[in-house]
N, C-alpha and C positions, 0 to 999 in steps of 0.2 A: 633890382630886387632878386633876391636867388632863392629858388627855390629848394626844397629837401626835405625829401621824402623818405618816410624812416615807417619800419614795424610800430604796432603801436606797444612797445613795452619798452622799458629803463634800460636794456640793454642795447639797444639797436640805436635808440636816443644819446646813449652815452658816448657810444663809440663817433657817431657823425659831429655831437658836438665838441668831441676833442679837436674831431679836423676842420671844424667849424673855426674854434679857436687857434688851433695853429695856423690858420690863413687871414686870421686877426678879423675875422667876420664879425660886423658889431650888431645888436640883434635885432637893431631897426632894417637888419640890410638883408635877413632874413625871413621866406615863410614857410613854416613846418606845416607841414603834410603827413597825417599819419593814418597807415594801412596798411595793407598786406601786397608787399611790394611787388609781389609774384602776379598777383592778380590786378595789377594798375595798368594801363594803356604805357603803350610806350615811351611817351612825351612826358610823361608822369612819374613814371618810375625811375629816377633821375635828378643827380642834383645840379639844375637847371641853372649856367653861368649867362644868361640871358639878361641885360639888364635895362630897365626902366626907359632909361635916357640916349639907347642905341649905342653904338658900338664902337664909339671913340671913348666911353668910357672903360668899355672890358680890355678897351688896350692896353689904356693906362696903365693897367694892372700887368700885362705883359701877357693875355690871355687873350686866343683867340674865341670871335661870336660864336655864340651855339654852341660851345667844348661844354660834354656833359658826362660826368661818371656817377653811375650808380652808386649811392649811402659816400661817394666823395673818395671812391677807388676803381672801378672802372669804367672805360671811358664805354659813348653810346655808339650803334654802327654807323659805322661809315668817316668814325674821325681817327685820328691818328692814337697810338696810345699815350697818356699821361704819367706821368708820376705824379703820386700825389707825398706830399711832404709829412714824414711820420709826428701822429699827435706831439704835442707839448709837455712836458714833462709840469704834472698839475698835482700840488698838494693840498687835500683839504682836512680837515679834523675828522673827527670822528662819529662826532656831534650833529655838525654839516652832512654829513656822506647819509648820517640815518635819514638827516629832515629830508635831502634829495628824495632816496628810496623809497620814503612813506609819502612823499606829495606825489611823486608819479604815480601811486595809484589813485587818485583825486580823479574824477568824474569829471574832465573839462575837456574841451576842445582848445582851447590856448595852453594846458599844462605844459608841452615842450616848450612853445614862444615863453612862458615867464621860466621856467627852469631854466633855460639858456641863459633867462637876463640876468637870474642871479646868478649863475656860474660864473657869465661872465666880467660881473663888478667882483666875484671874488678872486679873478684869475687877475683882475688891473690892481687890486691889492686893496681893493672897499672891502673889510670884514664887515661893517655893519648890516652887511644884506643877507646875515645869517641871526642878527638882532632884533628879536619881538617888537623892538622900540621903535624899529624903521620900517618904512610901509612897503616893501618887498618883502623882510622879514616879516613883518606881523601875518601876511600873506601865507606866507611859507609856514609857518608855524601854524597857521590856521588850516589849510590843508594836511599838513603832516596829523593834526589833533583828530580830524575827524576819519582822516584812512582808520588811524590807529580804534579811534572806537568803533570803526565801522570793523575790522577783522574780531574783536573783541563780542560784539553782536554776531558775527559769524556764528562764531567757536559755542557764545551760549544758544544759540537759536536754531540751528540746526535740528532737525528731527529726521531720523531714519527712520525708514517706516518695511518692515522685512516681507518679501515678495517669494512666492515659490518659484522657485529655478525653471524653467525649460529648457535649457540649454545651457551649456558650459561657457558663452559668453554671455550669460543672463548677471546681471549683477544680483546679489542676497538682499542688497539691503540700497533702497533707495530712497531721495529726499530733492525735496524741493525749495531753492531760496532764492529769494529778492534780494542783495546786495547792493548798497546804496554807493560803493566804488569798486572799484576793476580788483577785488582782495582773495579775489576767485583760488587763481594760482597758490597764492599762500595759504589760505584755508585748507585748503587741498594738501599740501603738504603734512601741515598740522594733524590731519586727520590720517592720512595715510600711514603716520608714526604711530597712531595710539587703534587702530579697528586690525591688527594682527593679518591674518592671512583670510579675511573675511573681505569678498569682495565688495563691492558699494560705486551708486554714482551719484553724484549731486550737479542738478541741472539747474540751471538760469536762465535771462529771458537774454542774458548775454555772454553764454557762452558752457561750457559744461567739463566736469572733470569726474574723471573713470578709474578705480581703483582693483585692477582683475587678484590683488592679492600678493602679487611682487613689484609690481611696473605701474607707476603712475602716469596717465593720459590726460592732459590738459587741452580744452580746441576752448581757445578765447577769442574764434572767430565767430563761428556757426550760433546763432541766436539759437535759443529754442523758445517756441511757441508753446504758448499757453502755460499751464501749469503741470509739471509730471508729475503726477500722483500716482500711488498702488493701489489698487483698490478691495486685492488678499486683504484676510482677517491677517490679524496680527495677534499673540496672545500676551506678549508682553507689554503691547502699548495698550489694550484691553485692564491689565493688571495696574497699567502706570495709572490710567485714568482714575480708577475706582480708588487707589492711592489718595490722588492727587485732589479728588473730590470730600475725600472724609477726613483731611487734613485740613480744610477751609474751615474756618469760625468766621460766621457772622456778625457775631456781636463783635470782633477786631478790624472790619473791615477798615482800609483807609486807602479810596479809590486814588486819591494822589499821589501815596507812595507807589500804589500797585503799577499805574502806568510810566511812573518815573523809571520802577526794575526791571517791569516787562513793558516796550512801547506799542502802541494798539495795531503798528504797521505790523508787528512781528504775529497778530494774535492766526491772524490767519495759516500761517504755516504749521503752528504747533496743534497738537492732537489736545491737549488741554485749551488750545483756544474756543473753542467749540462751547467750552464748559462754560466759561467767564461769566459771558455778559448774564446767561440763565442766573449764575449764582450771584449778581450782584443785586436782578432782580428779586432774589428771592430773601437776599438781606433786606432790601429795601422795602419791603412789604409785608416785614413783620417775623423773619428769620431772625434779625438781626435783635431783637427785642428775646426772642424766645432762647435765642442762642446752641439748642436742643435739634435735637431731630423732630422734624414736621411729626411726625407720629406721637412724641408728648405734648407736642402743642395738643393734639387734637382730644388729647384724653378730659374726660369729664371733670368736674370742680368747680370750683370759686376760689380766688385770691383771699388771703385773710393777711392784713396790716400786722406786721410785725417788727416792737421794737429794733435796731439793730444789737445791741447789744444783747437782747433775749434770744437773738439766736444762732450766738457765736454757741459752739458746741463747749463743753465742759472742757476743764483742761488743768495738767495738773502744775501745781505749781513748781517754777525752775528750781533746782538744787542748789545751784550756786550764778552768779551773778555771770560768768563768765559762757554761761552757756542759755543766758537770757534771751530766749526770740519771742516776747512780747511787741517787740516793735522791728520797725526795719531797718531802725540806724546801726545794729550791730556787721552789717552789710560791708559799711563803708570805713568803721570804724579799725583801729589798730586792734584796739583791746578796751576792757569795759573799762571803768576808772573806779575805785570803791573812794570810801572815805578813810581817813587816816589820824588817827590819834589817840589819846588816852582811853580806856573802855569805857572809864566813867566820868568822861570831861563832864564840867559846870556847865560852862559854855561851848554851844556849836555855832560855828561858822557854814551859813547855808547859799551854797551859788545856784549858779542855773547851768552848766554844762562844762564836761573838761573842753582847755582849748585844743591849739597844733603841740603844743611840749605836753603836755597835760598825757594825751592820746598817747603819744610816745614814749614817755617815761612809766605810766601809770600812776600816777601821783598827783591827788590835787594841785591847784593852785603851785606851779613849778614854774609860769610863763612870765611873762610883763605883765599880768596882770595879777598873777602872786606874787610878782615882788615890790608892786605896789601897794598892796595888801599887806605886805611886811614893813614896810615905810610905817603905813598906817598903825599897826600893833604897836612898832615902836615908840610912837609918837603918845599911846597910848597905856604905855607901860602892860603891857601884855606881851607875852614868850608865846611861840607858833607850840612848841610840845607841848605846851600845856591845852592846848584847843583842840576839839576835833574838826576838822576840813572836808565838805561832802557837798555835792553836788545834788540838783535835786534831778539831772540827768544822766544816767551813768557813760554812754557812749556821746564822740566827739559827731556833732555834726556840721559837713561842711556844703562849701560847695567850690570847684576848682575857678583860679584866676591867673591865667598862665599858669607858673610852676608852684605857687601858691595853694595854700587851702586854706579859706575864709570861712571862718566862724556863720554859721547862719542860724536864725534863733529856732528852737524845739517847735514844735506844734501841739498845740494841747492835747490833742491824742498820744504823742507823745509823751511829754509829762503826768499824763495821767496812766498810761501804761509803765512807768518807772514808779509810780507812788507806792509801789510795792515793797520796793529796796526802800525808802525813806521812813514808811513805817516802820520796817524793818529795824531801821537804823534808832530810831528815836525809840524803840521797846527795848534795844538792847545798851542806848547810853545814856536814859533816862535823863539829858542834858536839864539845869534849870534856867538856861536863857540861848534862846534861838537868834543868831544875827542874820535875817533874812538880807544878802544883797543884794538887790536887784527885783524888779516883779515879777517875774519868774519863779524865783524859789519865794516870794510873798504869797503867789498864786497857787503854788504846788503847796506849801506849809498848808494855807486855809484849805484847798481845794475848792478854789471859783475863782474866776477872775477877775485880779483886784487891780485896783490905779496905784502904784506905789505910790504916788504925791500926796493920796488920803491917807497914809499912815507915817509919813515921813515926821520924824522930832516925838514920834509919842510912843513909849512903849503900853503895849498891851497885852494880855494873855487870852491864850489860848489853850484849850484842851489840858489847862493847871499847868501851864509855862509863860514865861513872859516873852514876849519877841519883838527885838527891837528893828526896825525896818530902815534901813540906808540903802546909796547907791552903789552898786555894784565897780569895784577896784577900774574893770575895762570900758567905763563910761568916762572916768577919767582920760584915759588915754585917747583917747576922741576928743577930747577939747580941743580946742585951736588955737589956745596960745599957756602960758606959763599961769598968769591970775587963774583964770578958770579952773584949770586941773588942779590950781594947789586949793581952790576952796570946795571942789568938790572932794579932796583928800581929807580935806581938817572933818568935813560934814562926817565922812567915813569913822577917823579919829574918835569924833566925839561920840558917834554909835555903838561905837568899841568900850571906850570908858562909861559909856550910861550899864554897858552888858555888864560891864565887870562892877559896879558898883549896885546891881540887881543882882546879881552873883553871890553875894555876898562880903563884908567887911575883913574878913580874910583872904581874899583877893580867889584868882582863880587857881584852882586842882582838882585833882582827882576829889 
């Protein structure tokens, strides 16, 4: 078994395991030692060609007992000197070289023993040991996932905390972090790019990095003890607090997001951690209700029960349809959808919302479910120009399905915020026969909610109109087979013709 003893960082690992590899070293035949080679005993400091089985086997090899060089280049005192044979000429991706990079800083004491073992299945020409699917790869990948979110936690969690100078190797601005992998060095960089000619140190329980303003100082040996804190006022993290404080809403609290973005490990190093746990306490016990500053909870009164609709504030009504925010589907919508036809159609055609073409075009009924509806007229001796087409909801509401957008039905708040336009509509085309399709626009027309099955086959009137009640053209196309859809079509059909023959014996027009 040979031993080898390497720095403990990717680069001092990399180079020993090229000459690892060029001596065809396989990694059971290896034990990685990692330290600070300067400081190791001299037996130690050494890639030890000593083997298991005594020293008929290091012959084999054409090596004599005991030949030991330093990282695998030179020899220990007292032996002759070696050549050692230059690395192997080793291609890997690019993809590979990151997961390398990012696992070496992974928190393990085996990280070089499995590094080497994937190296070296990719150096015999195994690619799969850089594939999530294979259990070196999933390894490797799993290490590489958490380095990376662990420098990612760095970068947000850090807090500088600003110190008065005493001296010109005094750093300005100092911080203290816990790092859950060796991502020290790299953080360290990152910051050194973006804090200008402002000095700064950030210290750890393993290891510490000093930024004097030009020259970055990394000691990823020396532990430091305890916690470095300043204990100077500060006036901006004073400022950030009082921020940070009157930005929290109680009544939004939702403690499982909060620890998913900020984790409760991290709470302790920030200046706002301090704040949390108080204010979560103090949603929880009735901030969260008041949602206000403690100071109007405390003011004098009594609750008095009130409608909701009695205290929406007055408001005047929209201009034009296009600039309707009585509801919140104009949000997600393309464009509103009006209705479309003669100004003084006989008969109107009443749905319940534009669909995906509908939204798009502006134009009723344009989709598969208007040219179902066209089937329908025809079948019925009625022309679309001649009808009016209107929706008892002006805006398209959906909801995403992959790349899709699906129709999803109004909510009565909804429809009942849109009954403004349908008044509208019906003051200004004083229609004599309303083809309600679907319950929907049956429920919007009456205003309550009705069962369309109770008025299916009967016309009735309302408000001095008759309104004939059918299914809706997109109920159709939900059927499940050929029969179904075509007799829920004829049922359409024959809704169509009852309208027109309430209509009147002159058929439908203006």
């Amino acid at each position: 078994m040979r031993r080898i003893v390497i720095e403990d960082h990717f680069a001092s690992w990399r180079a020993a395991a090229l000459r690892a590899l060029g001596e065809r070293l396989a990694p059971e035949a290896i034990e990685w030692r990692a330290g600070d080679v300067a400081d190791l005993p001299q037996d130690q400091a050494a890639l030890d060609y000593s083997e298991d089985h005594g020293q008929d086997h290091n012959q084999d090899h054409g090596e004599a007992p005991g030949k030991e060089s330093t990282g695998g280049a030179a020899s220990a005192p007292g032996s002759p000197p070696t050549t050692t044979p230059p690395p192997p000429p080793l291609h890997v991706s690019k993809e590979f070289s990151a997961l390398l990079h990012d696992a070496a800083l992974y928190r393990d004491p085996q990280r070089w023993a499995f590094l080497y073992k994937v190296l070296w299945r990719w150096q015999q020409g195994d690619r799969s040991a850089a594939s999530p699917a294979d259990v070196d790869g999933a390894r490797l990948y799993h290490m590489a996932k958490r380095v990376r979110r662990a420098k990612h936690d760095m970068i947000a969690y850090v807090r500088f905390r600003k110190q008065q100078a005493t001296a010109s190797s005094t750093p300005e601005y100092i911080a203290w972090y816990e790092p859950e992998h060796d991502v020290l060095p790299w953080a360290a960089e990152h910051f050194a790019q973006r804090m200008g000619a402002a000095s700064w140190l950030i210290a750890t329980p393993h290891g510490a990095a000093f930024w004097d303003g030009s020259q970055l100082h990394v000691d990823r040996q020396r532990a430091v003890e305890g916690e470095h804190r300043c204990e100077t006022d500060d006036e901006a993290e004073a400022l950030w607090l009082t921020y940070y404080r009157s930005t929290f809403n109680p009544a939004r609290l939702n403690e499982t997001a909060l620890e998913q973005h900020m984790p409760v490990r991290f709470w302790k190093g920030l200046p706002e951690g301090q704040l949390i746990p108080g204010m979560i306490s103090e949603a929880k016990s009735g901030a969260r209700r008041i949602a206000q500053a403690s100071s109007v909870g405390e003011l004098d009164g009594k609750a008095i029960p009130v409608e909701a609709e009695s205290a929406q504030p007055l408001r005047a009504l929209p201009s034009s349809l296009d600039a309707c925010r009585r509801c919140d589907l104009w949000r997600q919508a393309t464009q509103a959808v009006p209705g479309a036809g003669p100004p003084h159609a006989r008969v109107m055609l009443l749905g319940e919302q534009p669909g995906d073409q509908e939204d798009l075009n502006g134009k009723p009924f344009v989709g598969p479910a208007g040219q179902l509806l066209d089937v329908a007229m025809q079948r019925a001796g009625l022309v679309r120009k001649d009808l009016y087409l209107t929706n008892a909801v002006k805006h398209f509401k959906w909801e995403p399905r992959g790349k899709r957008r699906l129709h999803k039905t109004p909510a009565q708040r909804e429809v009942e915020a849109c009954a403004h336009w349908l008044d509208q509509e019906l003051q200004t085309i004083q229609p004599s026969v309303i083809v309600a399709l679907g319950a929907t626009a049956l429920s919007a027309l009456l205003q309550r909610k009705v069962a369309l099955r109770d008025y299916l086959g009967t016309p009735f009137q309302a408000a001095g109109r008759w309104v004939v009640a059918t299914y809706h053209p997109s109920f159709a196309l939900r059927q499940s087979d050929d029969a179904a859809r075509e007799k829920v079509l004829d049922e359409i059909s024959k809704a169509l013709t009852r309208a027109q023959e309430l209509a009147g014996e002159q058929g439908v027009g203006q």
